[in-house]
MOPAC internal coordinates of N, CA, C and O (Angstrom, degrees):
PM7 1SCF
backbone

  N    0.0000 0     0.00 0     0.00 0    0    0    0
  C    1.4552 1     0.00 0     0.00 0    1    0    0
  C    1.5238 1   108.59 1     0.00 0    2    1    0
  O    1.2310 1   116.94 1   -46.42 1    3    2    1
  N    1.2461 1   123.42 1   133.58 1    3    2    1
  C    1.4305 1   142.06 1   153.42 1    5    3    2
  C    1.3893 1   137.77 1   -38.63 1    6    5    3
  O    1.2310 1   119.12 1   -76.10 1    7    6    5
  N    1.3004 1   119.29 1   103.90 1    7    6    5
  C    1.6907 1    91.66 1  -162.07 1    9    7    6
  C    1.5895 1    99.09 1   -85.90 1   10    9    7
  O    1.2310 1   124.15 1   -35.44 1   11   10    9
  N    1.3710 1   109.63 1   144.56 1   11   10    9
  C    1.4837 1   135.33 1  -176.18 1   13   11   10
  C    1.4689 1   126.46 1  -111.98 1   14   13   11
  O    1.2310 1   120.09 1   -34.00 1   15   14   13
  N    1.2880 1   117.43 1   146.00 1   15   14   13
  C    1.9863 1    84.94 1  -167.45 1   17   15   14
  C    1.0867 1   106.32 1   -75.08 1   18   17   15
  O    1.2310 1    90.74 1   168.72 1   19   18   17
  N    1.0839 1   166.40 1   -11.28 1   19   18   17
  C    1.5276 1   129.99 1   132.12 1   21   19   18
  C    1.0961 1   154.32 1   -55.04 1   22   21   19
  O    1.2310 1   128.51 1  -177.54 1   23   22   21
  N    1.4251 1   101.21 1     2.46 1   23   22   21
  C    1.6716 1   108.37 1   147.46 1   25   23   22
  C    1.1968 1   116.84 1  -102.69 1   26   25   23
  O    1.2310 1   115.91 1   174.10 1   27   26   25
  N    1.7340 1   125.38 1    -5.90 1   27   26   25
  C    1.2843 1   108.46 1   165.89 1   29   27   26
  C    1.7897 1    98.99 1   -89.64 1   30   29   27
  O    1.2310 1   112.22 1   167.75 1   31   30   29
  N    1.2768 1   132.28 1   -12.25 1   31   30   29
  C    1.3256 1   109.10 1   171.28 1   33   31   30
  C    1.7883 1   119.91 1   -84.55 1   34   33   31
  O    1.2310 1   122.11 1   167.89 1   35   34   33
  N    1.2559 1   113.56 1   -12.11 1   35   34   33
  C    1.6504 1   133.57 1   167.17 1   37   35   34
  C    1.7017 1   103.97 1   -64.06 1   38   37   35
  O    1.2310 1   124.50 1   120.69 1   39   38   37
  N    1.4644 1   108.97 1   -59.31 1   39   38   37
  C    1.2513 1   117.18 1   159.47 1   41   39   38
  C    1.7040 1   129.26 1    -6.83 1   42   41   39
  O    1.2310 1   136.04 1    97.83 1   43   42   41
  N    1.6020 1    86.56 1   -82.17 1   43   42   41
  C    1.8328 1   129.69 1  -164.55 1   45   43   42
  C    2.1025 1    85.46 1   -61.54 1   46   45   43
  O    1.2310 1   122.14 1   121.81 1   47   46   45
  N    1.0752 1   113.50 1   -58.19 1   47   46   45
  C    1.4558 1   119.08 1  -153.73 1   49   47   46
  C    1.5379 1    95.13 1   -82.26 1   50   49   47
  O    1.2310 1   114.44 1   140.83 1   51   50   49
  N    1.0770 1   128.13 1   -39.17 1   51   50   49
  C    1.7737 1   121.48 1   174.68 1   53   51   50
  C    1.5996 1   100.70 1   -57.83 1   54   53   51
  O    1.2310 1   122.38 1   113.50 1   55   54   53
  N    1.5922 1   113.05 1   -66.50 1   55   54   53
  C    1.4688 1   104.38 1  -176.77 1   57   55   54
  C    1.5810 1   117.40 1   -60.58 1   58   57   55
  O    1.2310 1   101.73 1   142.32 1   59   58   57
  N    0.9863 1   150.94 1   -37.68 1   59   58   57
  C    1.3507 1   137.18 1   162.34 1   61   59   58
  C    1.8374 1   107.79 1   -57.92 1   62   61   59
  O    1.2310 1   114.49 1   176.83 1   63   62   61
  N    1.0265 1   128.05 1    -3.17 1   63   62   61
  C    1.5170 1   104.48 1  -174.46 1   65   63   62
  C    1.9130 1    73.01 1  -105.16 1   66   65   63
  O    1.2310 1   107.13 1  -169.70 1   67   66   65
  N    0.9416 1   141.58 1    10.30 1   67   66   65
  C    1.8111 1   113.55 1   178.59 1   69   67   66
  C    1.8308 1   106.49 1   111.06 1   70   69   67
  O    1.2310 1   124.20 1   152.13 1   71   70   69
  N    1.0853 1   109.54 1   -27.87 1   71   70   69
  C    1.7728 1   111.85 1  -165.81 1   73   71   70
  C    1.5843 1    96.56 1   -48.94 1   74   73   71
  O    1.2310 1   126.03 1   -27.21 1   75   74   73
  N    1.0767 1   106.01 1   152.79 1   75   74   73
  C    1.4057 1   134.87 1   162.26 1   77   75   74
  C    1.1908 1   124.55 1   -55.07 1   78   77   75
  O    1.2310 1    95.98 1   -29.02 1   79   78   77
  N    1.2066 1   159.88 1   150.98 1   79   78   77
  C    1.3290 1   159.53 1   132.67 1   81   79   78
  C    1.3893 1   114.52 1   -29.38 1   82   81   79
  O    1.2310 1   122.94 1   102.63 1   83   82   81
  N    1.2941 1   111.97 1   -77.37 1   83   82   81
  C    1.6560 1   108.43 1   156.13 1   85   83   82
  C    1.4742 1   119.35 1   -26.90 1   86   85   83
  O    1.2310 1   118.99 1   108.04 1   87   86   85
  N    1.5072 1   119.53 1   -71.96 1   87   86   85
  C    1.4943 1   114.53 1   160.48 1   89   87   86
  C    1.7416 1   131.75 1     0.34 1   90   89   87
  O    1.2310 1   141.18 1   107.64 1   91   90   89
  N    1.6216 1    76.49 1   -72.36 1   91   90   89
  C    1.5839 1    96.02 1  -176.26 1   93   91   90
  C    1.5130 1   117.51 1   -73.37 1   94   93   91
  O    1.2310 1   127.42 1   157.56 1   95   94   93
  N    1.2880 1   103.32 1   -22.44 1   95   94   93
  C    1.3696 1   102.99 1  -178.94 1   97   95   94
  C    1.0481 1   105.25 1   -53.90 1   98   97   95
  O    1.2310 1   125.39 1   101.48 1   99   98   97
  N    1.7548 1   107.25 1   -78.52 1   99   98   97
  C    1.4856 1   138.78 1  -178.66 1  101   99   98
  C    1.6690 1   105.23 1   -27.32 1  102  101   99
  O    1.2310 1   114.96 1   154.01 1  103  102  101
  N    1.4476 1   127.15 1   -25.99 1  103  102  101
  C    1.3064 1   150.23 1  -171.36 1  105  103  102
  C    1.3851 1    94.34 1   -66.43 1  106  105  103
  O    1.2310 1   123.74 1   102.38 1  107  106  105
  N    1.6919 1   110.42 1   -77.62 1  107  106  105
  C    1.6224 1   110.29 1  -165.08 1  109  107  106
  C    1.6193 1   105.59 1   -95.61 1  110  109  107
  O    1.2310 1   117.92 1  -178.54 1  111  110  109
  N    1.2021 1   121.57 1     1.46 1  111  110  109
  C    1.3240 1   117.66 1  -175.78 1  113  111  110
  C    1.7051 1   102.69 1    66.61 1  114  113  111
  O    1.2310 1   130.12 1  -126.86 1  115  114  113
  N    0.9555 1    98.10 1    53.14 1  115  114  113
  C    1.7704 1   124.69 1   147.08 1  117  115  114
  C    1.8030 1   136.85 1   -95.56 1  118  117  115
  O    1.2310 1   116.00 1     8.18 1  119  118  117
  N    0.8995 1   125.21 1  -171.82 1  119  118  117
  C    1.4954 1   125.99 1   168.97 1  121  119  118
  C    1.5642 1    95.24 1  -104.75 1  122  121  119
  O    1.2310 1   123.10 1   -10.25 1  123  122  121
  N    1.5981 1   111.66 1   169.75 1  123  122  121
  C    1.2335 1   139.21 1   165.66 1  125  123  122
  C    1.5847 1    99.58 1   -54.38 1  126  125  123
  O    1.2310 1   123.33 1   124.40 1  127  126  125
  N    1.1794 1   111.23 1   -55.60 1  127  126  125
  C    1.9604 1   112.02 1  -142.49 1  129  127  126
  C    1.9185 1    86.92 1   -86.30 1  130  129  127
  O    1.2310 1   117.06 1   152.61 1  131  130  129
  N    1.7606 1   123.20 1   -27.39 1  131  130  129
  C    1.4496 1   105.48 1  -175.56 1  133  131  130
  C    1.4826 1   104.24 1  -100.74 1  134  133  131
  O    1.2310 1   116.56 1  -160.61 1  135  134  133
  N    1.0251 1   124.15 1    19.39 1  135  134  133
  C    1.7134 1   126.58 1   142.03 1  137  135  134
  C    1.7914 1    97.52 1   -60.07 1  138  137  135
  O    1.2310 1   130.92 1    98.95 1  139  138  137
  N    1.4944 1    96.54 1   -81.05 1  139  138  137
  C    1.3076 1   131.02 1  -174.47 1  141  139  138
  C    1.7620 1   102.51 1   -30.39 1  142  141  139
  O    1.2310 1   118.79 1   155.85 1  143  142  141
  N    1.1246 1   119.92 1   -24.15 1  143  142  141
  C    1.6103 1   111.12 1  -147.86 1  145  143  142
  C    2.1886 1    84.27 1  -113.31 1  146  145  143
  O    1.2310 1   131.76 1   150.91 1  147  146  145
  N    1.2325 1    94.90 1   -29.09 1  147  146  145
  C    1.4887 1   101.23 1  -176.70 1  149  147  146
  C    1.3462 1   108.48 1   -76.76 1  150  149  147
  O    1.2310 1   117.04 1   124.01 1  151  150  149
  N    1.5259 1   123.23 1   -55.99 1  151  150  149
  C    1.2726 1   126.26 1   171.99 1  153  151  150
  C    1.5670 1   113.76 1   -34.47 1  154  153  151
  O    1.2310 1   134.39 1   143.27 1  155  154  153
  N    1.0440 1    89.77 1   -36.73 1  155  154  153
  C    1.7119 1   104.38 1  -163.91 1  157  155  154
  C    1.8671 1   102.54 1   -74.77 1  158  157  155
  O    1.2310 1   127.55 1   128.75 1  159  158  157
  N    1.0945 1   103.07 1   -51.25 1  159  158  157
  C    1.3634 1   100.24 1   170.87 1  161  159  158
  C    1.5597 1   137.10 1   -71.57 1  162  161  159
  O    1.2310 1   130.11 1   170.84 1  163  162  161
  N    1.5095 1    98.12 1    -9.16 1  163  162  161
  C    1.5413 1   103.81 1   176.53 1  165  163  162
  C    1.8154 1   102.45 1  -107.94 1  166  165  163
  O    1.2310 1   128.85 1  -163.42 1  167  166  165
  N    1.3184 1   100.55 1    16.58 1  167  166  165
  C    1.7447 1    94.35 1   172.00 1  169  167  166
  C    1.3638 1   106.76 1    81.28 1  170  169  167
  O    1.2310 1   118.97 1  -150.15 1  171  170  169
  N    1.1249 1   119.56 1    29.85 1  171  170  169
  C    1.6227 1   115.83 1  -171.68 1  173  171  170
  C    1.9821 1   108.81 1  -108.70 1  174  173  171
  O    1.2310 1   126.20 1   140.75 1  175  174  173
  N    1.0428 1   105.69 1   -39.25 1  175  174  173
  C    1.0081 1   128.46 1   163.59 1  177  175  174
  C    1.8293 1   127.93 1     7.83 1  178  177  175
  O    1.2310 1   145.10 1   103.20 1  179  178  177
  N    1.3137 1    68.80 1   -76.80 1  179  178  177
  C    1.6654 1   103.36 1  -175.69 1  181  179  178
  C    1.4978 1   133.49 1   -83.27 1  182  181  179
  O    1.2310 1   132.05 1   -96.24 1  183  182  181
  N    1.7669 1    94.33 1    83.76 1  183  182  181
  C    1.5532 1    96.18 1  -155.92 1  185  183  182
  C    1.8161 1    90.66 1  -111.76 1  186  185  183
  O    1.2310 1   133.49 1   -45.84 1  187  186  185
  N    1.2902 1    91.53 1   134.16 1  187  186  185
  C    1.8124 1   110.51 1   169.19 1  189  187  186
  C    1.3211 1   116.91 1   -88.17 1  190  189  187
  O    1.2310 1   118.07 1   -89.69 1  191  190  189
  N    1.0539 1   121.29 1    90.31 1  191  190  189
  C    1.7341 1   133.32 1   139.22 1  193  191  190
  C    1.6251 1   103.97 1    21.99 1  194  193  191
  O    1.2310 1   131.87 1   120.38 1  195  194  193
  N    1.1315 1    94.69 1   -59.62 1  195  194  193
  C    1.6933 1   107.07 1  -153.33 1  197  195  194
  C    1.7437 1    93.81 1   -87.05 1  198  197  195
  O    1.2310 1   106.40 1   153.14 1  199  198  197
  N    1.4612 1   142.89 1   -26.86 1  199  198  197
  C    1.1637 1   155.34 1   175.71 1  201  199  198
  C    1.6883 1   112.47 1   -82.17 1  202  201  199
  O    1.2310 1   128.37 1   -79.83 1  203  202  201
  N    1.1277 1   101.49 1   100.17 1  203  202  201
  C    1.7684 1   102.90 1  -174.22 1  205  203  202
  C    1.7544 1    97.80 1   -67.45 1  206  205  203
  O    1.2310 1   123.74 1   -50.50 1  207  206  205
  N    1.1546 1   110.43 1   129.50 1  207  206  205
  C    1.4927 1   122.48 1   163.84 1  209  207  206
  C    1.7932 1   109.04 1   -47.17 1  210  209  207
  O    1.2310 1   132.05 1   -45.63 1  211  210  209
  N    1.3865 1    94.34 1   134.37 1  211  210  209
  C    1.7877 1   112.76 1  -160.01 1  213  211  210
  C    1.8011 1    86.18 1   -82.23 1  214  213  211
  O    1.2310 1   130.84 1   -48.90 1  215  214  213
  N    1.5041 1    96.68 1   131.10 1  215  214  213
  C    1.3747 1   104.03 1   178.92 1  217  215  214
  C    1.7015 1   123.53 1   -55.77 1  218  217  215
  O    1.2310 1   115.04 1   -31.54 1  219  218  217
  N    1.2901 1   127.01 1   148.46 1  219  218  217
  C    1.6672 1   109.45 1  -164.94 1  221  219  218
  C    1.7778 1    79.27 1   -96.01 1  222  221  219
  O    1.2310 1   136.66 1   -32.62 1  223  222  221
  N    1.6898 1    85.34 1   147.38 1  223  222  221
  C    1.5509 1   104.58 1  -173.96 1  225  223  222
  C    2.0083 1    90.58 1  -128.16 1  226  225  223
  O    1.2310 1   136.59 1   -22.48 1  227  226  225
  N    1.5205 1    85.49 1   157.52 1  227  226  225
  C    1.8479 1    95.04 1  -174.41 1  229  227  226
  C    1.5464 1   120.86 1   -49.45 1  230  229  227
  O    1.2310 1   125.64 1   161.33 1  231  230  229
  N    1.5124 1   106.77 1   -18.67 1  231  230  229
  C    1.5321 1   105.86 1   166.23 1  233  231  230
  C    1.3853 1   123.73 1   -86.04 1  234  233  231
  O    1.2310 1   121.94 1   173.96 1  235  234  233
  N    1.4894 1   113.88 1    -6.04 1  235  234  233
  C    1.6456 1    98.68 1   167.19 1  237  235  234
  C    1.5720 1   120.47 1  -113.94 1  238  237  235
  O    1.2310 1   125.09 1  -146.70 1  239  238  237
  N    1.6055 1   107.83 1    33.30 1  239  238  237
  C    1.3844 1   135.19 1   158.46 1  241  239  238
  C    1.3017 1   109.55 1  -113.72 1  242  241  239
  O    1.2310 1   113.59 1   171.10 1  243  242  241
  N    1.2994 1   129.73 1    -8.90 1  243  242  241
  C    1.3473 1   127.48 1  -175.24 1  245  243  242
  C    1.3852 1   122.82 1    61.63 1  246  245  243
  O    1.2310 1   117.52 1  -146.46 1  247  246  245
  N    1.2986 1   122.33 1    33.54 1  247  246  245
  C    1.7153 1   108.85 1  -147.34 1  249  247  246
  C    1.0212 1   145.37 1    63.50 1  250  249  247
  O    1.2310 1   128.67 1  -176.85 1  251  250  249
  N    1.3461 1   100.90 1     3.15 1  251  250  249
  C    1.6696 1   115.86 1  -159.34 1  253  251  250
  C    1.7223 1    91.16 1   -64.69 1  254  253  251
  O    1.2310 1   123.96 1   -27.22 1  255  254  253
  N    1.5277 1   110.02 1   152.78 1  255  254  253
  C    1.5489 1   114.79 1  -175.09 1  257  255  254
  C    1.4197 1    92.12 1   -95.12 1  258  257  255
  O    1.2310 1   126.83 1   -23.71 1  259  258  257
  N    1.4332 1   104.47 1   156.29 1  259  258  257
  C    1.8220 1   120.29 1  -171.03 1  261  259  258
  C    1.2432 1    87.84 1   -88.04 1  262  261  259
  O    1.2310 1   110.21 1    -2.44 1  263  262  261
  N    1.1391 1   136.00 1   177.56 1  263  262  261
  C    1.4160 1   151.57 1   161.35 1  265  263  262
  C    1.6392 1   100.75 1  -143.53 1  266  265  263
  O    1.2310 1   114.31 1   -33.47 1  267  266  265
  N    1.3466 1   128.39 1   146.53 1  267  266  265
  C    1.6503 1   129.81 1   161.42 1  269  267  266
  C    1.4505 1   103.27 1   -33.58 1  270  269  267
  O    1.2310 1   120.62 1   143.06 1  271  270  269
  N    1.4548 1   116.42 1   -36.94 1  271  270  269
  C    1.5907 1    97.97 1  -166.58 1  273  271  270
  C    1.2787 1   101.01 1  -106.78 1  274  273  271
  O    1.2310 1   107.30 1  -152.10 1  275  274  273
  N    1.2261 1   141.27 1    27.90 1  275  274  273
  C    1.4748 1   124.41 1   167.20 1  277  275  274
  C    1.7453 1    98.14 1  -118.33 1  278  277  275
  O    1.2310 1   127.86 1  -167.78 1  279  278  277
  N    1.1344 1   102.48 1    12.22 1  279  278  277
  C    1.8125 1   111.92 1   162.38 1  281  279  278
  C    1.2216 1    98.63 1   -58.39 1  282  281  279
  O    1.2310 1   127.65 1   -21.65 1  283  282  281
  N    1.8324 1   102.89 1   158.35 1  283  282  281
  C    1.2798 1   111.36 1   143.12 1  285  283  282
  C    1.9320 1    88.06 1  -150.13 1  286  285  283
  O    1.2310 1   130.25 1    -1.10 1  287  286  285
  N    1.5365 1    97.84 1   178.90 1  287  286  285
  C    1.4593 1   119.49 1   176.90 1  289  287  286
  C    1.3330 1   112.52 1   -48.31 1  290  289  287
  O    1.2310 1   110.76 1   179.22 1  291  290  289
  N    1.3099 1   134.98 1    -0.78 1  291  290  289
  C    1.3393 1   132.69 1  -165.83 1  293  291  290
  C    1.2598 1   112.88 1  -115.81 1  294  293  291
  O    1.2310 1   119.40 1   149.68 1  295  294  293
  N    1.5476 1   118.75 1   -30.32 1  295  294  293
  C    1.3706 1   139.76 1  -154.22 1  297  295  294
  C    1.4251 1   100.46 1   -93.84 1  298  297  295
  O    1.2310 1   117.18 1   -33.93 1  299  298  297
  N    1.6831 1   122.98 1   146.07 1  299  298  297
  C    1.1817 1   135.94 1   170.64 1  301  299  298
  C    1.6170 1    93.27 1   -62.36 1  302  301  299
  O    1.2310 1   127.29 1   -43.76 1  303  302  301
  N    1.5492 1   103.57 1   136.24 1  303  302  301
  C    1.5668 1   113.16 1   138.92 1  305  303  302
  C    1.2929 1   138.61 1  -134.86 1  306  305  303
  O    1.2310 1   130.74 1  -104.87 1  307  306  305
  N    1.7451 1    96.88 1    75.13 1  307  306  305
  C    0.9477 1   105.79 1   178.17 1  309  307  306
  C    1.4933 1   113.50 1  -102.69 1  310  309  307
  O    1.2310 1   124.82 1   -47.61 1  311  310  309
  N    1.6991 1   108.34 1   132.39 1  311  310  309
  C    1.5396 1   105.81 1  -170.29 1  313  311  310
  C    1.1957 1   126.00 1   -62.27 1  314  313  311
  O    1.2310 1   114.24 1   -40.00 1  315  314  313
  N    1.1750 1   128.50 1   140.00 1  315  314  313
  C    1.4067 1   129.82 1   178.05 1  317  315  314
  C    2.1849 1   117.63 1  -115.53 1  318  317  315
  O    1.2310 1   118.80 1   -62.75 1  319  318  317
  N    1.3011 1   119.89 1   117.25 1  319  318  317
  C    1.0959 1   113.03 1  -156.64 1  321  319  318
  C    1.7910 1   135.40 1    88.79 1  322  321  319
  O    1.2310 1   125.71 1    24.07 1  323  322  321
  N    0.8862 1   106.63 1  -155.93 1  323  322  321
  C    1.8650 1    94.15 1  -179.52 1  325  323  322
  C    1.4141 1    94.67 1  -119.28 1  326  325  323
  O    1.2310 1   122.45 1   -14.27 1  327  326  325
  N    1.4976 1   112.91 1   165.73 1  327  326  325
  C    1.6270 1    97.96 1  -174.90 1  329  327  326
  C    1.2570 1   114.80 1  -110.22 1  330  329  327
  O    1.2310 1   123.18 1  -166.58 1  331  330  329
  N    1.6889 1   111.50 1    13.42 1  331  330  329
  C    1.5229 1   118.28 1   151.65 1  333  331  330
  C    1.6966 1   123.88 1   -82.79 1  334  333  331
  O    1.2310 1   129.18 1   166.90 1  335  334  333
  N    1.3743 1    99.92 1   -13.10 1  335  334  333
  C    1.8308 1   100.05 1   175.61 1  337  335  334
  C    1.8021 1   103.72 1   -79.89 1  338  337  335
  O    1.2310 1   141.85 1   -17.39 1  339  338  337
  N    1.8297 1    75.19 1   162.61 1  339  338  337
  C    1.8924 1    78.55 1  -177.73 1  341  339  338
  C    1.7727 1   130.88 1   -90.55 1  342  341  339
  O    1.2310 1   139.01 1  -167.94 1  343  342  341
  N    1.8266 1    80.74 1    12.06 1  343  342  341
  C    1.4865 1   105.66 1   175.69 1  345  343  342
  C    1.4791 1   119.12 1   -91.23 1  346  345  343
  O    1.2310 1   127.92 1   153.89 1  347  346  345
  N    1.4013 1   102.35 1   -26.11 1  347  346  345
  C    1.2793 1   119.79 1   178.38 1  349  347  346
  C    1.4181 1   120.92 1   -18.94 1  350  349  347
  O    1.2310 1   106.96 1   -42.67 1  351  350  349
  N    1.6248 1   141.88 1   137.33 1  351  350  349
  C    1.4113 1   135.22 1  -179.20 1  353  351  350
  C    1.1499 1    99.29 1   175.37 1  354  353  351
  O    1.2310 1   126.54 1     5.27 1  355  354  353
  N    1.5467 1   105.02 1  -174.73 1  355  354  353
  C    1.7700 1   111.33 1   179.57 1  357  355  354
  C    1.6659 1    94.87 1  -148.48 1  358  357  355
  O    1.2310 1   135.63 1   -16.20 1  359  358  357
  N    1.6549 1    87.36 1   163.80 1  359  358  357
  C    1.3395 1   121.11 1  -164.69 1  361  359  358
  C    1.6670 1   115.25 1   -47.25 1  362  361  359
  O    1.2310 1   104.11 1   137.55 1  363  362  361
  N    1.3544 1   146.91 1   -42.45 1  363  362  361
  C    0.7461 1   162.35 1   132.02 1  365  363  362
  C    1.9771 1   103.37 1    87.18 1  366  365  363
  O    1.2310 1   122.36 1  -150.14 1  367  366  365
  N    1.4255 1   113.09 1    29.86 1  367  366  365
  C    1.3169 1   113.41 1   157.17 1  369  367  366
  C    1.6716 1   111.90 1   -84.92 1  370  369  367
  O    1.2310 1   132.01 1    -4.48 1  371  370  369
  N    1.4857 1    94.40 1   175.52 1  371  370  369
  C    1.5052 1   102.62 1  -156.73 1  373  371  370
  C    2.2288 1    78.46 1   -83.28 1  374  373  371
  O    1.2310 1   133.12 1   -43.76 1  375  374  373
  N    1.7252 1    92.26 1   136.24 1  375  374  373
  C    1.3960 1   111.70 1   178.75 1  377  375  374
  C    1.7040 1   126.46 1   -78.37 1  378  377  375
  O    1.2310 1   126.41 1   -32.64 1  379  378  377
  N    0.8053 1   105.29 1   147.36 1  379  378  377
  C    1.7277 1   100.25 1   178.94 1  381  379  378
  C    1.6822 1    96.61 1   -60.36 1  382  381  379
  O    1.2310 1   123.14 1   -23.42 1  383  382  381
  N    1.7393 1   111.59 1   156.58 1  383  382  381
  C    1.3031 1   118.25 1   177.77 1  385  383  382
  C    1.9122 1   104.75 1   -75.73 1  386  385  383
  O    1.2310 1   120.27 1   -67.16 1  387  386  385
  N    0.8169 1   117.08 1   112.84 1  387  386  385
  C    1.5433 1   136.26 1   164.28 1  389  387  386
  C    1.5886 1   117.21 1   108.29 1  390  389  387
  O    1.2310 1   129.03 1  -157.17 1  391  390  389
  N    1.0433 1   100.21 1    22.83 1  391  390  389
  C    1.5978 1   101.70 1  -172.77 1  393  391  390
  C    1.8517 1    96.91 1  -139.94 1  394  393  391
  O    1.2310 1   121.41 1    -3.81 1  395  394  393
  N    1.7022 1   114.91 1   176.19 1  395  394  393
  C    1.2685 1   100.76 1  -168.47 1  397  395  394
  C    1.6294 1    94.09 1  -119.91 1  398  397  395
  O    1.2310 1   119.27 1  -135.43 1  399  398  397
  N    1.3234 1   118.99 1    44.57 1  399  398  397
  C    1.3702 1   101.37 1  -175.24 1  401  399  398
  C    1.9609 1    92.90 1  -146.70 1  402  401  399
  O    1.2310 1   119.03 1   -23.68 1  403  402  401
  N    1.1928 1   119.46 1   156.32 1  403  402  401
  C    1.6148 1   108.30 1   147.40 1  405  403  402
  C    1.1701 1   136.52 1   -65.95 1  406  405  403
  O    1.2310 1   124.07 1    -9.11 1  407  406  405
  N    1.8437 1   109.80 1   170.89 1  407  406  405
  C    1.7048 1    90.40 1   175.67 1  409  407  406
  C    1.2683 1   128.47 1   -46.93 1  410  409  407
  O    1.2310 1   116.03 1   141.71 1  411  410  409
  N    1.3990 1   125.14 1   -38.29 1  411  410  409
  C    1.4898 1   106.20 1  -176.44 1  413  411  410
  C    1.6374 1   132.93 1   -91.82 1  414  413  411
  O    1.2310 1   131.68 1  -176.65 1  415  414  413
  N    1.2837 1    95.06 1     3.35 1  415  414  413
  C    1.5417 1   101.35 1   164.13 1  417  415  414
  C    1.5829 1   109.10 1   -96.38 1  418  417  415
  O    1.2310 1   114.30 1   169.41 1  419  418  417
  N    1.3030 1   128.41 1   -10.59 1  419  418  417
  C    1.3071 1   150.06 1  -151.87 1  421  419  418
  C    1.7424 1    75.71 1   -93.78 1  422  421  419
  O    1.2310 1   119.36 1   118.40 1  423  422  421
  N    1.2319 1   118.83 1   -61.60 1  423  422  421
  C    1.9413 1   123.39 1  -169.49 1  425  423  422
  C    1.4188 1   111.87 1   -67.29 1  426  425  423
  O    1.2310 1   120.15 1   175.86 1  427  426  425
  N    1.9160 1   117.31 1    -4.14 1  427  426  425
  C    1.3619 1    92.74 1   171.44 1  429  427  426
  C    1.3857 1    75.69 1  -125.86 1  430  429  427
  O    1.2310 1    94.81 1  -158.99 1  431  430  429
  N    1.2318 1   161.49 1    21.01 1  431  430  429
  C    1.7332 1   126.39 1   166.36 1  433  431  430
  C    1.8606 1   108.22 1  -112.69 1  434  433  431
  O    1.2310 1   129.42 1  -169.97 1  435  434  433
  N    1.8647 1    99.45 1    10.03 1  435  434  433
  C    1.4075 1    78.61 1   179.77 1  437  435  434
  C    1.7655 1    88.18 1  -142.70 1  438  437  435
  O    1.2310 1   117.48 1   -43.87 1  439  438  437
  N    1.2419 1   122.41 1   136.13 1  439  438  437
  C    1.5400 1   111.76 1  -142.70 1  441  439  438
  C    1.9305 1    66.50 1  -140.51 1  442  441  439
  O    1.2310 1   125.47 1   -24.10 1  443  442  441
  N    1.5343 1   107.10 1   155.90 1  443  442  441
  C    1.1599 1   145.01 1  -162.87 1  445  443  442
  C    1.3847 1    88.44 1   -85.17 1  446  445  443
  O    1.2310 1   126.50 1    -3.63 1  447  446  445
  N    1.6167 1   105.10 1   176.37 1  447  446  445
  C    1.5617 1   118.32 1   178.78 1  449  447  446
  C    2.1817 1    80.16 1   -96.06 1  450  449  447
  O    1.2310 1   122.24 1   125.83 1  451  450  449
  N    1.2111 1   113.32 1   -54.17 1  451  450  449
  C    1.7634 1   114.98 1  -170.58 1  453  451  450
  C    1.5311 1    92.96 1   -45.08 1  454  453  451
  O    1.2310 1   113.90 1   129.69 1  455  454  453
  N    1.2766 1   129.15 1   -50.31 1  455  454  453
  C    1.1063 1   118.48 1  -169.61 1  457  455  454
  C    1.6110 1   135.95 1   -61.12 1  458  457  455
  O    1.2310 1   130.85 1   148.86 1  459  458  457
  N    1.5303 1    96.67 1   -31.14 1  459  458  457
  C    1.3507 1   138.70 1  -171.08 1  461  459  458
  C    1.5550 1    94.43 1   -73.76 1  462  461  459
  O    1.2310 1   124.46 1   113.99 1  463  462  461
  N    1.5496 1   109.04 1   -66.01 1  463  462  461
  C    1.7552 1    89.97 1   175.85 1  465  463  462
  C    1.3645 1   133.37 1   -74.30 1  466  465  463
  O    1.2310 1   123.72 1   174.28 1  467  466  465
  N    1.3760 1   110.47 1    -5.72 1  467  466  465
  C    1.5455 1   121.77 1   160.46 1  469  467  466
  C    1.1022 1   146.86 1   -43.61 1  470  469  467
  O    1.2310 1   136.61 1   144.52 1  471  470  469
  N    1.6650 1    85.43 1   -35.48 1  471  470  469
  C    2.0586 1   120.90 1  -164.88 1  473  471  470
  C    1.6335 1    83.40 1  -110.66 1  474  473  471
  O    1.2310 1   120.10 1   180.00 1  475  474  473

């Protein structure tokens, strides 16, 4: 298979949220090593231990709509829309560690005690 820019932008946005190579493969119906060999050529590659991976923000999904199955453990799911429309999806930025949403869905589903007596 050919890579196309939408599998090199499917690509770009799996490896910054954490996915695997395998992952991604299994993703576009690729091998392990031409994930691996592409990453490598678009500079992606080269991830430092010591450099926490830059959270994925809505521009390096493009808008793309979440679906349940293009989740993973990392990704906000917080719903977006009703889940009878055909727009329906979820948030799918990279999530705060122990909770299932990102920071900014994280600031409206979990509200302070200061806040609480405010409202």
């Amino acid at each position: 298979m050919a890579w196309t820019e939408e599998s090199v932008e499917i690509l770009k946005a799996m490896w910054l949220e954490g996915r695997s190579a395998r992952e991604i493969g299994e993703r576009l119906g690729m091998t392990r090593n031409a994930v691996i060999g592409k990453a490598n050529r678009l500079g992606l590659s080269h991830k430092s231990k010591s450099t926490p991976a830059r959270p994925v923000i809505a521009a390096d999904i493009k808008n793309r709509a979440m679906s349940p199955l293009d989740l993973n453990e990392r990704m906000c799911r917080w719903p977006i829309g009703h889940p009878g429309d055909a727009d329906f999806h979820f948030c799918g930025r990279a999530r705060v560690p122990g909770r299932p949403y990102c920071e900014e869905h994280c600031a409206v589903a979990y509200r302070g005690k200061a806040v609480e007596a405010a409202a």
